[in-house]
Structure formats: C-alpha cells, structure tokens
N, C-alpha and C positions, 0 to 999 in steps of 0.2 A: 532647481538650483543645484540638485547634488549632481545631476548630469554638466552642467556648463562647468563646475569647479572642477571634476572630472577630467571632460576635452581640455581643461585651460593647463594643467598637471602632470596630463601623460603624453607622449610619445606621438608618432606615427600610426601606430594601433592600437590607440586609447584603450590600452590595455595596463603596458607598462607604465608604472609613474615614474616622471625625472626626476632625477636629486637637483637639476640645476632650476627647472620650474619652480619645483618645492620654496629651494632656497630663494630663488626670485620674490616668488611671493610672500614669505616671511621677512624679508630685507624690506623690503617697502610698506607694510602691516606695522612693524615693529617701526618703524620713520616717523608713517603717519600717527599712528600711538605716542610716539617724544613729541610731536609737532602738538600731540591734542594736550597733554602734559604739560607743556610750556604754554599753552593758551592758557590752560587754568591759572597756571602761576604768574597771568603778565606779564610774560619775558619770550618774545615768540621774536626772532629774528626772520625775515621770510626770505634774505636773502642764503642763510644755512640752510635755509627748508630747501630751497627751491636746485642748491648744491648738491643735498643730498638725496632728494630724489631723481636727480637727473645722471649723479655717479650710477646709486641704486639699478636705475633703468638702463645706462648703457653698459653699464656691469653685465647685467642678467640678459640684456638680447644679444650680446658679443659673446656670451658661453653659452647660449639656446642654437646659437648662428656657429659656432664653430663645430659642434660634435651633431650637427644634423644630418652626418653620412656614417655615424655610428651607431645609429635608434634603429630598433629593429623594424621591417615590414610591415 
C-alpha cells in the first residue's frame, strides 16, 4: 500500500513528491470526509457532492496536466 500511495504522489521518478498530487489528494479526502459528516447529520445534498468533486478532480488533473514538462527525469 505504501508503494501504490507512493507512485500515485510522486513525479516522473517516484522519487520526488508533488505538491499538486499531494494537494489533489487532500482536496478530495477532505470532500469525501464533509460528504461522510453530512451523512451523519442527515443533511447530505449529492447534487454539492457530486459539484465538488468533479471541481476537486478537474482542478487537480489540469495542474497534474500543466507542469508535466517541469517534473524531473
């Protein structure tokens, strides 16, 4: 598991880790975390969910997709 979290984090030479992965995956963690929050409270709109992880996700693969000619070797 700590290998796939790993390649999903870093770079071209899963060496370096991204700050925009990173943040990717914390933006969408922290989503599904309010989504699980409002399930508890009965108050769960799926049309907000479904807003905000689809911002979330084209967010984080439009800044993954723009600086992929500046990740090192």
């Amino acid at each position: 598991m700590k290998d796939i979290l790993k390649q999903l984090l870093t770079g071209k030479d899963n060496a370096t880790y991204d700050i925009g992965r990173v943040t990717w995956l914390l933006g969408t963690v922290s989503v599904i975390t309010l989504a699980g929050y409002e399930v508890v409270r009965d108050n769960i709109n799926l049309r907000e969910l479904a807003e905000a992880l689809g911002i979330v996700s084209g967010a984080g693969g439009a800044s993954v997709m723009m600086k992929k000619d500046t990740e090192p070797q």
